[in-house]
Structures are given as structure tokens and as C-alpha cells.
C-alpha positions as CSV (number, residue, x, y, z in Angstrom):
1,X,112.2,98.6,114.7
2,X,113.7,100.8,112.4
3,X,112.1,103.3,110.4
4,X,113.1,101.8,106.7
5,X,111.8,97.7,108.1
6,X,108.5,99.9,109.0
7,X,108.4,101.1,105.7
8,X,109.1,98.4,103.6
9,X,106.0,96.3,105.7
10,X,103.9,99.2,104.9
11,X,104.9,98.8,101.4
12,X,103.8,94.5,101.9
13,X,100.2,95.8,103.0
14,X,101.0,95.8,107.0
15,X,99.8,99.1,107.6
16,X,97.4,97.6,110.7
17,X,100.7,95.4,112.2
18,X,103.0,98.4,111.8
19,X,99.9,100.8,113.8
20,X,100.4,98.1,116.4
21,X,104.3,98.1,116.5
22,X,104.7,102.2,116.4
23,X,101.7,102.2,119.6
24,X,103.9,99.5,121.3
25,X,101.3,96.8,121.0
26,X,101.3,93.7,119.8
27,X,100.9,92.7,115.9
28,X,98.4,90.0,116.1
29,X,96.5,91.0,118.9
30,X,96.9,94.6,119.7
31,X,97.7,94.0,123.6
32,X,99.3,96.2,125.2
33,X,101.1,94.1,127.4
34,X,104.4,94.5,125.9
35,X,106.8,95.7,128.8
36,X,109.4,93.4,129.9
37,X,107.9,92.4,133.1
38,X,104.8,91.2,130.9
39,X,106.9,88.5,129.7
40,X,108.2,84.7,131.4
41,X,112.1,85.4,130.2
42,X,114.3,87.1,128.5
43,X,114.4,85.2,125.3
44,X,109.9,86.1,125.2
45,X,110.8,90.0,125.6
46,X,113.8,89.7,123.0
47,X,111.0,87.7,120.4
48,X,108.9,90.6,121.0
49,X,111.1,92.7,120.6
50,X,111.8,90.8,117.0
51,X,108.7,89.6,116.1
52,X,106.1,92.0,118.2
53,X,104.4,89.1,119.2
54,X,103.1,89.3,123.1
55,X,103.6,86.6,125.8
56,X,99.8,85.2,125.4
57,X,100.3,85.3,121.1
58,X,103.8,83.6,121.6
59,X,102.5,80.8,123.8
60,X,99.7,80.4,121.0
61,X,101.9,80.4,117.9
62,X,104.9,78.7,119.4
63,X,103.6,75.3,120.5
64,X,105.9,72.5,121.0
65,X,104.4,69.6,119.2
66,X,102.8,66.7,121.0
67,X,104.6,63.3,120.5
């Protein structure tokens, strides 16, 4: 992520998710899990690599609703 998107979340009271992004971990949970082999696909590593959300965060947060 690039250093003026880091800055402006500081500036939105993110200071704890940006620690996590600038260690490589994850935002909500703070794994470390984060290389591309830790993830199912492609598409999870590119999310991380948008969102900083690890595999076991993304499978939480993006459920597909029951029907």
C-alpha cells in the first residue's frame, strides 16, 4: 500500500490496522499468515493484498448467504 493511503488511515484513527499492514499482518487479526501460499487462490491473495484481510478473516467476513 502506498505511503499517502497509509497516511490518510492514520489520519481516520487506523494507527493499530496500519501497524498490522506495515508488519505484513493482517488488519483484523494480526496473523501473520499473509504469504501467497497461505491463501486458497489467487483472487484471496489479490483481496489481501487490497483489503489486508487473511484467508481465515476472509472466509469469516465474506460468507455467501444461506437461501
Amino acid at each position: 500500500m502506498n505511503k499517502s493511503k497509509l497516511e490518510l488511515l492514520r489520519a481516520l484513527g487506523f494507527d493499530n490496522e496500519v501497524e498490522n499492514i506495515e508488519a505484513g499482518k493482517c488488519v483484523f487479526c494480526g496473523s501473520t499468515k499473509t504469504s501467497a501460499e497461505d491463501f486458497r487462490d489467487f483472487m484471496s491473495y489479490h483481496e489481501f493484498q487490497i483489503s489486508g484481510i487473511c484467508q481465515e478473516c476472509q472466509d469469516e467476513t465474506f460468507v455467501e448467504p444461506e437461501e
